[in-house]
Structure formats: structure tokens, C-alpha cells
ROMI-68118 format. One record per atom (N, C-alpha, C): residue in three letters; x, y, z. Coordinates in steps of 0.02 Angstrom, whole numbers, plus 32768, in hexadecimal, padded with zeros to 4 digits. Layout:
<recs>
alaXYZ ...
</recs>
This chain:
<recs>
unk802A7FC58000 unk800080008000 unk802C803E8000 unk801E807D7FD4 unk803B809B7FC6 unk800A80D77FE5 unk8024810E801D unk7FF681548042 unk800B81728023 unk7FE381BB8006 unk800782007FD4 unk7FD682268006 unk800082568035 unk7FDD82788061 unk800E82A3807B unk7FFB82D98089 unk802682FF80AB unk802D82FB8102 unk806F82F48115 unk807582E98164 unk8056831E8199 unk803C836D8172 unk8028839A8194 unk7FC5838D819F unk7FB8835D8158 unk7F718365815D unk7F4F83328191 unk7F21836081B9 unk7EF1832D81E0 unk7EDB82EB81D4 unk7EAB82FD81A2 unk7E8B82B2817D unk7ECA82778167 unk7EFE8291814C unk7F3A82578151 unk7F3E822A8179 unk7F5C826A81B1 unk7F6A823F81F3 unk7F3C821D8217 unk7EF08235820C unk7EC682078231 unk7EB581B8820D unk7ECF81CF81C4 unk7ED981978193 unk7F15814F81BA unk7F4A818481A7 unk7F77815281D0 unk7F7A812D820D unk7F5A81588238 unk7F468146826F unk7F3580FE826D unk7EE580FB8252 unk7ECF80D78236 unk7EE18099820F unk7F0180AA81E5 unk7F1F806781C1 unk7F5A8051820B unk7F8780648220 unk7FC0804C8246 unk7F8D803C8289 unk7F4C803382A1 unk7F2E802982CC unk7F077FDB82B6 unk7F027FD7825D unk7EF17FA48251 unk7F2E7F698252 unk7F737F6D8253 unk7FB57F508248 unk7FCD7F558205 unk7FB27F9681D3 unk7FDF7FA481A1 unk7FEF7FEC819D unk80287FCF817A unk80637FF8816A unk806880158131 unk8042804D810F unk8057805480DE unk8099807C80B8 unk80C18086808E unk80EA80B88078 unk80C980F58066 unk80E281208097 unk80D3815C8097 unk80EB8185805A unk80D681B38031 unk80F081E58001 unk80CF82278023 unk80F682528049 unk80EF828C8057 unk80EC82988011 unk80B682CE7FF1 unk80AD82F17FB0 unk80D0833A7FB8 unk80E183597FE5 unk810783A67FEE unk8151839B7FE7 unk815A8360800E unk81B4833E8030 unk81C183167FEC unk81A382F17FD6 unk81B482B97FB4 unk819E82CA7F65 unk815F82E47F5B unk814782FB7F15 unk812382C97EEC unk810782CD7EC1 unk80E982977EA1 unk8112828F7E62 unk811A823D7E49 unk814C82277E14 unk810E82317DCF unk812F82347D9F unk810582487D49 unk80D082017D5F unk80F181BE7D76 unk80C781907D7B unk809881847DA5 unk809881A67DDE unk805381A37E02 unk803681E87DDE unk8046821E7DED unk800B82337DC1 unk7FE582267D89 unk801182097D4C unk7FD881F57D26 unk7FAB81C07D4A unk7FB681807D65 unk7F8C81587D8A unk7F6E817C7DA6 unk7F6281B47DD1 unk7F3181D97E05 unk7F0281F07DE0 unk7F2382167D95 unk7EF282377D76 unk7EC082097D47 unk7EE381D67D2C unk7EC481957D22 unk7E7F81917D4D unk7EA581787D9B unk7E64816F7DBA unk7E2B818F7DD1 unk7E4081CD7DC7 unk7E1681FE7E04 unk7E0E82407DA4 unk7E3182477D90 unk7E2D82807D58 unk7E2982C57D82 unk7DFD82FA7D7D unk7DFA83457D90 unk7DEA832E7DD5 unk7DBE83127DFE unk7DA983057E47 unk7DFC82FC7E68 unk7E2B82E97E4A unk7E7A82D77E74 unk7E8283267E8D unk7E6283607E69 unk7E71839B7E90 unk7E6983B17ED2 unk7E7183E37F02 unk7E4183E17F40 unk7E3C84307F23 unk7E21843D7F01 unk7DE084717EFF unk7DDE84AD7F45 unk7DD6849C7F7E unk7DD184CD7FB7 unk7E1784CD7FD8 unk7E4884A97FB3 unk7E8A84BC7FCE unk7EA684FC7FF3 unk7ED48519801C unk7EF085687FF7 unk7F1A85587FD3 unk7F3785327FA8 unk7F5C85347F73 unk7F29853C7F38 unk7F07851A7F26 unk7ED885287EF6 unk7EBD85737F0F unk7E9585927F46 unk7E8985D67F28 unk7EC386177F38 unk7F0B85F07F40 unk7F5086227F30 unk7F5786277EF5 unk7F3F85EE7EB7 unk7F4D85F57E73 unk7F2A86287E54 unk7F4F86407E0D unk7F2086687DDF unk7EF586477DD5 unk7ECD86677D89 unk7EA386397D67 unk7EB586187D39 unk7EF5863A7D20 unk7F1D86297CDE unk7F3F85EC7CF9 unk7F5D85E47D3A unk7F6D85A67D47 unk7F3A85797D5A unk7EFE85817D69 unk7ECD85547D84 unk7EAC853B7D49 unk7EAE85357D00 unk7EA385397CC3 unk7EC684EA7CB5 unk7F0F84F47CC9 unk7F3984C67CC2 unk7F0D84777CC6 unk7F2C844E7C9A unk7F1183F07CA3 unk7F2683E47CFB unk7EF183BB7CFD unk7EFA839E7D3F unk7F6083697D4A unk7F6E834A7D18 unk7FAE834E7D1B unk7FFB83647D2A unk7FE283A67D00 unk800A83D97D0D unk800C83FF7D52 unk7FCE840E7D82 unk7FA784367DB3 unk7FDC83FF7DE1 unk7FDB83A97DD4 unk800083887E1F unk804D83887E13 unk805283A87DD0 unk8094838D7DD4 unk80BB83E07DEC unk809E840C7DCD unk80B984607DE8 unk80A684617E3B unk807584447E55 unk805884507E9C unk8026840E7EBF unk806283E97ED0 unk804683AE7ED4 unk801C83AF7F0D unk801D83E97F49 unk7FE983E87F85 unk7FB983EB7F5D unk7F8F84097F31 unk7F5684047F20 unk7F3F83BC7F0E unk7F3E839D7F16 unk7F3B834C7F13 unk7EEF83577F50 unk7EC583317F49 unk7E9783267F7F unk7ECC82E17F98 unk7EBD82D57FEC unk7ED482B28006 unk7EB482918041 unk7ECF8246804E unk7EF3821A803A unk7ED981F97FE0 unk7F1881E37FCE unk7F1381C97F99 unk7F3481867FA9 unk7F0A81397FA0 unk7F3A812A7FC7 unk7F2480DC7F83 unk7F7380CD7F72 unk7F71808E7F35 unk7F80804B7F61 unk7F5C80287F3F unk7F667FD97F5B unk7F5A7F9C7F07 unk7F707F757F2D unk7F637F347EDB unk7F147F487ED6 unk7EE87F457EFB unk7E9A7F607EE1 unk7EA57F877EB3 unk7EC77FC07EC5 unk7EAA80047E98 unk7ECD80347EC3 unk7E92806A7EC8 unk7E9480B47EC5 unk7E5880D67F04 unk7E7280E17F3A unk7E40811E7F52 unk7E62815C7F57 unk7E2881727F80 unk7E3581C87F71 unk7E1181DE7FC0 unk7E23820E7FE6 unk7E0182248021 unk7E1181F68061 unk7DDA821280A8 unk7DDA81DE80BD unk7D8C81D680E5 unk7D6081CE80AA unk7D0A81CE80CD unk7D07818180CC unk7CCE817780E3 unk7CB6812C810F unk7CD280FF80C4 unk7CB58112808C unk7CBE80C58057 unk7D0F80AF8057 unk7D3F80FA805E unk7D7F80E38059 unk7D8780BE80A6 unk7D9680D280DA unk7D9080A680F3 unk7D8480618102 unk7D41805580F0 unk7D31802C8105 unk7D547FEC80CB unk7D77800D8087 unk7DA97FEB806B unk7DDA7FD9808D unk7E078000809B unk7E407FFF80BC unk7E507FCF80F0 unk7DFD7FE68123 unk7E0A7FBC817D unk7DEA7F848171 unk7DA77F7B8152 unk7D8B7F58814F unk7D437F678174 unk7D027F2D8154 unk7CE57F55817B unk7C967F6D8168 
</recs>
């Protein structure tokens, strides 16, 4: 299992919490510290397309419009906090967030 979350955001850590309360471990990718590779973003945008944004960010409303225009690609790879988060990959697939359905993937349930 692969976490893409930032170590400052709440919902992460209550993420992590969570998973390391169930007995896993996943590899963490700080997205600020660490950044996202050309290859998970395309997979993210794959999975998720324009929703991979977080929309009520303050990074998203620090941007112009001329940059907010930009492909969702480009938007994670210039400013990868805008990512909604957790993003979190496993052999399943792909989630995104952390409301009850992800969860209840993750812990079980």
C-alpha cells in the first residue's frame, strides 16, 4: 500500500492513524517533501481525472486563473499539495479521501 498525503494534513494523519491501528503499514509519500513522480500522476489522474484536485485548498484559491486553466496533470505536477488527500494505491486500485466507503476499504468493515 502506497499513502500520498501530506504529514501536516489532519485527515492523513487520522488516516494513518487508522491504517497503523489496523496492523498496516503503508509507504508513506509526503506530496510537499517527496513530490509526485510523472507516474503516479498520470495513474491518479487516470483514476480520479479533475476530482484529484482539492478545489477549497489555499493553494488552489492562491492561484491565478490563467494557472487554474492548466490540465489537471500539469496543476500536480507544478503544485502537488493541491492533490485532494489521502490518495492511497493498493493491488485493488485507487482511493481518494477519507469518508466512510474509503475506509471501510482499507479497515474493513
Amino acid at each position: 500500500m502506497r499513502f500520498f498525503g501530506l504529514k501536516t494534513c489532519d485527515t492523513c494523519r487520522k488516516a494513518l492513524a487508522a491504517l497503523k491501528a489496523q496492523g498496516i503499514t503503508p509507504q508513506v509519500v509526503d506530496v510537499r517533501a517527496d513530490g509526485l513522480s510523472v507516474d503516479d500522476i498520470t495513474a491518479i489522474v487516470q483514476a480520479f481525472g479533475d476530482s484529484a484536485i482539492n478545489r477549497a485548498s489555499t493553494t488552489w484559491r492562491g492561484l491565478s486563473e490563467d494557472v487554474r486553466v492548466q490540465d489537471t496533470a500539469a496543476l500536480l505536477a507544478a503544485y502537488p499539495t493541491l492533490m485532494k488527500r489521502p490518495v492511497i494505491a493498493t493491488d485493488d486500485g485507487w482511493t481518494i479521501g477519507w469518508k466512510a466507503d474509503v475506509q471501510a476499504k482499507h479497515l474493513g468493515g
